[in-house]
RODRENDREN-170342 format. One record per atom (N, C-alpha, C): x, y, z; residue in three letters. Coordinates in steps of 0.1 Angstrom, whole numbers, padded with zeros to 4 digits, always signed. Each point is the difference from the previous one (the first is absolute). Layout:
# RODRENDREN-170342
XYZALA...
This chain:
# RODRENDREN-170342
+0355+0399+1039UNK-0007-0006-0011UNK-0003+0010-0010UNK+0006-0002-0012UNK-0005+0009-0007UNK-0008-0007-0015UNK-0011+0010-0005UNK-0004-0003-0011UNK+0003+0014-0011UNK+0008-0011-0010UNK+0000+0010-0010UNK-0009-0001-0011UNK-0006+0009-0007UNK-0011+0006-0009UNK+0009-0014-0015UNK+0009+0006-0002UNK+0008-0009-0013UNK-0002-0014+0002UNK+0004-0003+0015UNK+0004-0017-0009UNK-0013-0008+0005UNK-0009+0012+0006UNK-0017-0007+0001UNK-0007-0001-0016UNK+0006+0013-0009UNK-0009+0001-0008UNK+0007-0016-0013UNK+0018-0002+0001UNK+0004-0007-0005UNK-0004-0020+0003UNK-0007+0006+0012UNK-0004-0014+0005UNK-0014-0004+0004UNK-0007+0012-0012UNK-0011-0005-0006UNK-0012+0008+0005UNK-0001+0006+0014UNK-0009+0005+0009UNK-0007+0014-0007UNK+0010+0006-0008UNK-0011+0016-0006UNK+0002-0004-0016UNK-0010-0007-0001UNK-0007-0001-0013UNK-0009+0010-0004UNK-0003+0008-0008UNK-0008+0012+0001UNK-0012-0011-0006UNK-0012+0005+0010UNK-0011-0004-0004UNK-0006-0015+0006UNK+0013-0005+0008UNK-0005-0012+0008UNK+0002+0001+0015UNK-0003-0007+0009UNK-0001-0001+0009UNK+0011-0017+0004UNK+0006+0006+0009UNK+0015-0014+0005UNK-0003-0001+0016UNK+0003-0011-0002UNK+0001-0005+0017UNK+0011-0005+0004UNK+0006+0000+0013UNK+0010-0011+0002UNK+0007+0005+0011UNK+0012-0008+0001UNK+0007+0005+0010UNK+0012+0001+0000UNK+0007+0011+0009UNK+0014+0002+0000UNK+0008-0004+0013UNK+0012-0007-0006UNK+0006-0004+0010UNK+0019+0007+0001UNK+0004+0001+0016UNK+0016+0005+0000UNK+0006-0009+0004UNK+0014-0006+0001UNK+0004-0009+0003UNK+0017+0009+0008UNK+0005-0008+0012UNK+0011+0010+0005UNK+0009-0017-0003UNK+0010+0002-0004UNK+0010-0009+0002UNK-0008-0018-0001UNK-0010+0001-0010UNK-0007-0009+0000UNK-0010-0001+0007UNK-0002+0002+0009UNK-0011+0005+0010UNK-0010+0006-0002UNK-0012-0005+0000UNK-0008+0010-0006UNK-0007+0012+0012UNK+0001+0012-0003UNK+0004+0012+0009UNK-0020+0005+0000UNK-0007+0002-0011UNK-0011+0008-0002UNK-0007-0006-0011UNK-0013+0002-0003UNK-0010-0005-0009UNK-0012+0009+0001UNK-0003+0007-0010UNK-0015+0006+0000UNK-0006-0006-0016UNK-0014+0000+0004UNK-0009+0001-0008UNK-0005+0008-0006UNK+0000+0002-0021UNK-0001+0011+0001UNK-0011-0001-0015UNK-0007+0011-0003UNK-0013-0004-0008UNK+0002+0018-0008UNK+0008-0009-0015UNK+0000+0022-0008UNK-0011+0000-0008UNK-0008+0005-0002UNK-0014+0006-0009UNK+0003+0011-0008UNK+0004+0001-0015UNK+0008+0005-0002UNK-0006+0007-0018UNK-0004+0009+0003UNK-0005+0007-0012UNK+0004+0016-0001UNK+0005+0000-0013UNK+0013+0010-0006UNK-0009+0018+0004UNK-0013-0004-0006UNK-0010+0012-0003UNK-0010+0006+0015UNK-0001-0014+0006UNK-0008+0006+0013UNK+0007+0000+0010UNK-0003-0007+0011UNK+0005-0001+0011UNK+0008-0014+0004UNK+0013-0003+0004UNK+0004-0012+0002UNK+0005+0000+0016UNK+0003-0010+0006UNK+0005-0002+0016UNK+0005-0018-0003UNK+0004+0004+0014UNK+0010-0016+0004UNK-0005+0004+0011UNK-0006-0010+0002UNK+0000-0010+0011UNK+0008-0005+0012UNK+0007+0001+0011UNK+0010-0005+0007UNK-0007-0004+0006UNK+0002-0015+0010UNK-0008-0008+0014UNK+0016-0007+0006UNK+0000+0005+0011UNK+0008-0007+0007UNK-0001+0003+0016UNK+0006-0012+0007UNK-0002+0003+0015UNK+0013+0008+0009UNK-0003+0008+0009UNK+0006+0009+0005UNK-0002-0003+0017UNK+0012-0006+0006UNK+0000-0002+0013UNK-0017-0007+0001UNK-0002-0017-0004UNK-0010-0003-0002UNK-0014+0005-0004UNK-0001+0011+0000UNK-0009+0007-0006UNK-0003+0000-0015UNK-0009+0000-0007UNK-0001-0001-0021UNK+0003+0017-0002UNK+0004+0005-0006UNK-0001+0012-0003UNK-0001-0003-0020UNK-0011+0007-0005UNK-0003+0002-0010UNK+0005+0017-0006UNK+0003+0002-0011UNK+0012+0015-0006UNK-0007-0001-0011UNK-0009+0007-0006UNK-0004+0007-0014UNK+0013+0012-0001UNK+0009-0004-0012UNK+0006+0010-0009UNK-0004+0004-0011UNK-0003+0013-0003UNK-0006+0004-0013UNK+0012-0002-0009UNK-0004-0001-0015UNK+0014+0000-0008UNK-0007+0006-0012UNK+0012+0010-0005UNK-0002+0005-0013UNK+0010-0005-0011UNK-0006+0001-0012UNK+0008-0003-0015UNK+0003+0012-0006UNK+0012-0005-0005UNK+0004+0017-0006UNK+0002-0008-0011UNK-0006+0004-0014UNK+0001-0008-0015UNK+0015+0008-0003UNK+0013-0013-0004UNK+0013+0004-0006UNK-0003+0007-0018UNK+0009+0004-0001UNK+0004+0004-0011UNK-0003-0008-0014UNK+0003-0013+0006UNK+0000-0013-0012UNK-0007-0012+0003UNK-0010+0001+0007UNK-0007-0008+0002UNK-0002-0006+0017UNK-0016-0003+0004UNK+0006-0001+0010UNK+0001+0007+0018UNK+0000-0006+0010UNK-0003+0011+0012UNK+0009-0001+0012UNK+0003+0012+0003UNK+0008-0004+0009UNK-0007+0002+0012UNK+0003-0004+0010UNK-0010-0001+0015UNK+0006+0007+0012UNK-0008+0008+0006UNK+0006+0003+0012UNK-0012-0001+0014UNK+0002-0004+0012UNK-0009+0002+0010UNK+0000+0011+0006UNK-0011+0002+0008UNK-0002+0013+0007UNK+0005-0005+0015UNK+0009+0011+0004UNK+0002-0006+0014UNK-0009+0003+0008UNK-0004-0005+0009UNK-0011-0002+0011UNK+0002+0008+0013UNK+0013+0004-0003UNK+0004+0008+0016UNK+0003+0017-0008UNK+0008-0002-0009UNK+0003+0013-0006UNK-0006+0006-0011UNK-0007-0007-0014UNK-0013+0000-0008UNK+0010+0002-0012UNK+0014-0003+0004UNK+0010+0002-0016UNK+0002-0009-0006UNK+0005-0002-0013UNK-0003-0010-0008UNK+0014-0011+0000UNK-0003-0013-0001UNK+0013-0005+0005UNK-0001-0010-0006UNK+0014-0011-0005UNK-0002-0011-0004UNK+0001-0012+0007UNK+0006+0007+0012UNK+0004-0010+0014UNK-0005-0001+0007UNK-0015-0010+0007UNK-0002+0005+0014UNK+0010-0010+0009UNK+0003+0003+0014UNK+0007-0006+0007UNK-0009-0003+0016UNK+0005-0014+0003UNK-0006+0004+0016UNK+0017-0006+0010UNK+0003+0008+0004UNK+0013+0001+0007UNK-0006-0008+0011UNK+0016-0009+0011UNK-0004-0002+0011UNK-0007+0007+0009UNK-0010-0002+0012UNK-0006+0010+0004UNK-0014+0005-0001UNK+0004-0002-0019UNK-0012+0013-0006UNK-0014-0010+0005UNK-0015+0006-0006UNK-0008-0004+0001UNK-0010-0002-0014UNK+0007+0010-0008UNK-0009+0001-0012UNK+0014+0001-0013UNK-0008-0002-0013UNK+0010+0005-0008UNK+0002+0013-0005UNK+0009+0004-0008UNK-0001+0016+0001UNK+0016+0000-0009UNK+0000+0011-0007UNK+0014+0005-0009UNK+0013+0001+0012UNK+0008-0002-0011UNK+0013+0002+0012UNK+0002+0014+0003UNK-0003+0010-0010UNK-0002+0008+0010UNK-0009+0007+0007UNK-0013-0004+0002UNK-0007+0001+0016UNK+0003-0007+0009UNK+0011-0012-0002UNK+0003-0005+0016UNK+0014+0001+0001UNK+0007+0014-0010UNK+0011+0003-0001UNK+0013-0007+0007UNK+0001-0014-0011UNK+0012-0009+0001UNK+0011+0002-0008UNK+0009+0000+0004UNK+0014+0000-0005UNK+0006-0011-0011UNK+0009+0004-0005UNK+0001-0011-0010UNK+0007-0009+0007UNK+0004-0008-0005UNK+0010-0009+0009UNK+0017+0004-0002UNK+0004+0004-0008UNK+0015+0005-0004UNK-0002+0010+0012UNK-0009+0010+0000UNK+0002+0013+0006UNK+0002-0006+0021UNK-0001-0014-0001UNK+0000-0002+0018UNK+0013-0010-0008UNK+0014+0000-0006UNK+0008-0010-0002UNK+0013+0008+0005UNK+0011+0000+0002UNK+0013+0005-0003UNK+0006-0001-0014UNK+0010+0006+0000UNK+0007-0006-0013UNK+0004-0009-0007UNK+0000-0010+0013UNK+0008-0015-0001UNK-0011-0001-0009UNK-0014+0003+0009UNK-0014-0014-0002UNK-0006+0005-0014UNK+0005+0011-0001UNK-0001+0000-0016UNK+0007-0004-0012UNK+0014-0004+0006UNK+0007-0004-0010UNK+0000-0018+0000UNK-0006-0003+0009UNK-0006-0013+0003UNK-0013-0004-0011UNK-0008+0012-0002UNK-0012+0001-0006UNK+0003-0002-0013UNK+0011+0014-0003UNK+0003+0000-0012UNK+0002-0011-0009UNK+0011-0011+0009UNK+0009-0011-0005UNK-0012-0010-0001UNK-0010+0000+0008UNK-0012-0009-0003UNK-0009+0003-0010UNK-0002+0008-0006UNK-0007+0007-0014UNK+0009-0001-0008UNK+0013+0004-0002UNK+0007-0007-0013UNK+0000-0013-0001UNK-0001-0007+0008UNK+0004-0017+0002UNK-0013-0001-0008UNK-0011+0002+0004UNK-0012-0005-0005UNK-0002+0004-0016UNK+0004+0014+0002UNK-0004+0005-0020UNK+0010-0012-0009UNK+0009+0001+0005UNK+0010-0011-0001UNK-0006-0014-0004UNK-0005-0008+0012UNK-0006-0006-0004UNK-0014-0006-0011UNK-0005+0013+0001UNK-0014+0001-0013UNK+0008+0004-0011UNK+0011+0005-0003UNK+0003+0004-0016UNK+0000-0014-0006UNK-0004+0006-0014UNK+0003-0015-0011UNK+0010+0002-0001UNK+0007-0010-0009UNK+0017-0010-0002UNK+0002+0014-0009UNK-0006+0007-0007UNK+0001+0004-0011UNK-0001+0019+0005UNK+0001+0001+0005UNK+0000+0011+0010UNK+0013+0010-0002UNK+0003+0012-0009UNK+0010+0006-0001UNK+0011-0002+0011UNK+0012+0000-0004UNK+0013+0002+0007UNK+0000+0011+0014UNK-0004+0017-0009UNK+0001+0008+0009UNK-0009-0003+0009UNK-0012-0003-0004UNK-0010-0005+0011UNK+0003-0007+0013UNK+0008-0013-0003UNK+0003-0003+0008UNK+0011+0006+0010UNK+0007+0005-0006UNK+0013+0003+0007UNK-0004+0015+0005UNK-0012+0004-0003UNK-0009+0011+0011UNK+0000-0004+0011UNK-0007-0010+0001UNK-0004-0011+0015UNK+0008-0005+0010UNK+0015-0005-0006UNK+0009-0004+0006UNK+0010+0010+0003UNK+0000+0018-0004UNK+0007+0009+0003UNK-0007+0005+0012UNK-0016-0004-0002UNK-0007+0001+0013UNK+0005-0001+0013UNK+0000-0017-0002UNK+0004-0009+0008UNK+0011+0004+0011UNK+0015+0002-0013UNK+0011+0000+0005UNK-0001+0013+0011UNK-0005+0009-0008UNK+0000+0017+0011UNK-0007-0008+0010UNK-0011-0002+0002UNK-0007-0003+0013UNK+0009-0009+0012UNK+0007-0009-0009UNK+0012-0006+0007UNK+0017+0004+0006UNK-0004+0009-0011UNK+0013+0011+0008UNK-0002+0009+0013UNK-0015+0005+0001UNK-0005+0005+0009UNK-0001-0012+0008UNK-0003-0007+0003UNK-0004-0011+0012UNK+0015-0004+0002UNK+0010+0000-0009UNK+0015-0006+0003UNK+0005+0015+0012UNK-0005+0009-0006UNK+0008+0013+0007UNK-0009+0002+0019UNK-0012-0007-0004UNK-0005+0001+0013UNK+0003-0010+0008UNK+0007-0010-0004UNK+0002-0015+0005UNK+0019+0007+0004UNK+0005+0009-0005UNK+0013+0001+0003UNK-0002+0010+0019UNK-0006+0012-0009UNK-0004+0009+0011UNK-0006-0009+0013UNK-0006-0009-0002UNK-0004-0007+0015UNK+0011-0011+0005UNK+0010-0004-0010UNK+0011-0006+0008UNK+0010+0007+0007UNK-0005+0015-0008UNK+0017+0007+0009UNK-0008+0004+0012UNK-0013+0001-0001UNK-0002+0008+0013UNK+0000-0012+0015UNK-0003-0014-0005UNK+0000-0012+0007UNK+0015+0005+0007UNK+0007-0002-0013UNK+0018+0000+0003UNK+0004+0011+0015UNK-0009+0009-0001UNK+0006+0015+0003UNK-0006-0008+0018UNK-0013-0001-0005UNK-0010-0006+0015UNK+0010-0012+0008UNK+0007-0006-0006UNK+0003-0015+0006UNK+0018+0004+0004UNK+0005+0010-0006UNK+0013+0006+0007UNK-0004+0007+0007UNK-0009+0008+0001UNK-0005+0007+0017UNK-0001-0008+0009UNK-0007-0013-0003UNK-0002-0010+0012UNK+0008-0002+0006UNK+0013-0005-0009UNK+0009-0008+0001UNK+0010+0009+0015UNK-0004+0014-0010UNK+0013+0010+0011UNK-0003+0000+0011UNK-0018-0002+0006UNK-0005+0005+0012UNK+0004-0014+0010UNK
C-alpha cells in the first residue's frame, strides 16, 4: 500500500493552513486490498503531520508522520514526509506485505518492480504503457508522437516474437530427444 505525497495533496488533503480528514482506500483487481484513515494538519510556516489509523493483524495501530513544505520557485509548496524508520525525507510512504508500519521505500528497501521482471516482462510492460499513452492522446496529437508509441510497441514485439521463436526451437530440440529415447 502505498501513499504518495502528490496525489494526496492533488486530492485535496494538504491544504496549507487547514486540517482534512478522510480515508484512503487500494483496490487489487477490483478487490478492495487496504484502507487507512488518515487526518493532514497542515501549516506551511509551523509544524504539520498526517495522521495514519489503520488495523494491523486486528490490532489499531495509529502513525504520526511529520511533513515538511518546501515553498517552489513560482508559487506554492512542495511536500515531503519524514520517514519514521530512517528520518529522510520522502514522498512515498509504503507499507509492503508483512510490514507493520509505513515507512519510505527506501527504509524497507523494496525493489522496483521491472528490476524482479525478465526481458519478456518488460517488454510486456513496455507494450502496456504505449497502449495506454496511446490511448490518453487527443485526436489531434502530432504524427511523430504517435508513431513514437507504436515504434514502441513494434520493438517490444519483436523481442517477445524472438523469445516466442527461441522457446519453440528449444521445445523442438526437447521433443526429438524424446522421440530418440
Amino acid at each position: 500500500m502505498r501513499l504518495e505525497l502528490p496525489r494526496l495533496r492533488r486530492a485535496g488533503y494538504l491544504k496549507p493552513g487547514c486540517r482534512v480528514s478522510g480515508s484512503w482506500s487500494w483496490s487489487r483487481g477490483g478487490d478492495p486490498s487496504g484502507s487507512v484513515s488518515l487526518a493532514c494538519t497542515v501549516d506551511p510556516e509551523g509544524t504539520s503531520e498526517m495522521v495514519i489509523s489503520f488495523s494491523h493483524k486486528g490490532e489499531p495501530v495509529t502513525q504520526r508522520i511529520r511533513l515538511e513544505g518546501v515553498p517552489m520557485k513560482f508559487g506554492g509548496w512542495r511536500w515531503y514526509a519524514r520517514c519514521p524508520f530512517s528520518g529522510r525525507r520522502c514522498t512515498t510512504l509504503v507499507l509492503p506485505n508483512g510490514g507493520h508500519r509505513f515507512a519510505s521505500v527506501k527504509a524497507w528497501r523494496l525493489p522496483y518492480a521491472s528490476q524482479n521482471e525478465d526481458a519478456f516482462g518488460r517488454a510486456h510492460r513496455r507494450i502496456a504503457k504505449a497502449n495506454e499513452r496511446l490511448g490518453r492522446m487527443s485526436k489531434y496529437a502530432r504524427k511523430p508522437t504517435r508513431q513514437r508509441q507504436w515504434d514502441r510497441i513494434w520493438d517490444a514485439e519483436e523481442l517477445l516474437d524472438y523469445g516466442l521463436a527461441l522457446a519453440w526451437q528449444r521445445l523442438s530440440k526437447l521433443e526429438g530427444r524424446l522421440e530418440g529415447k
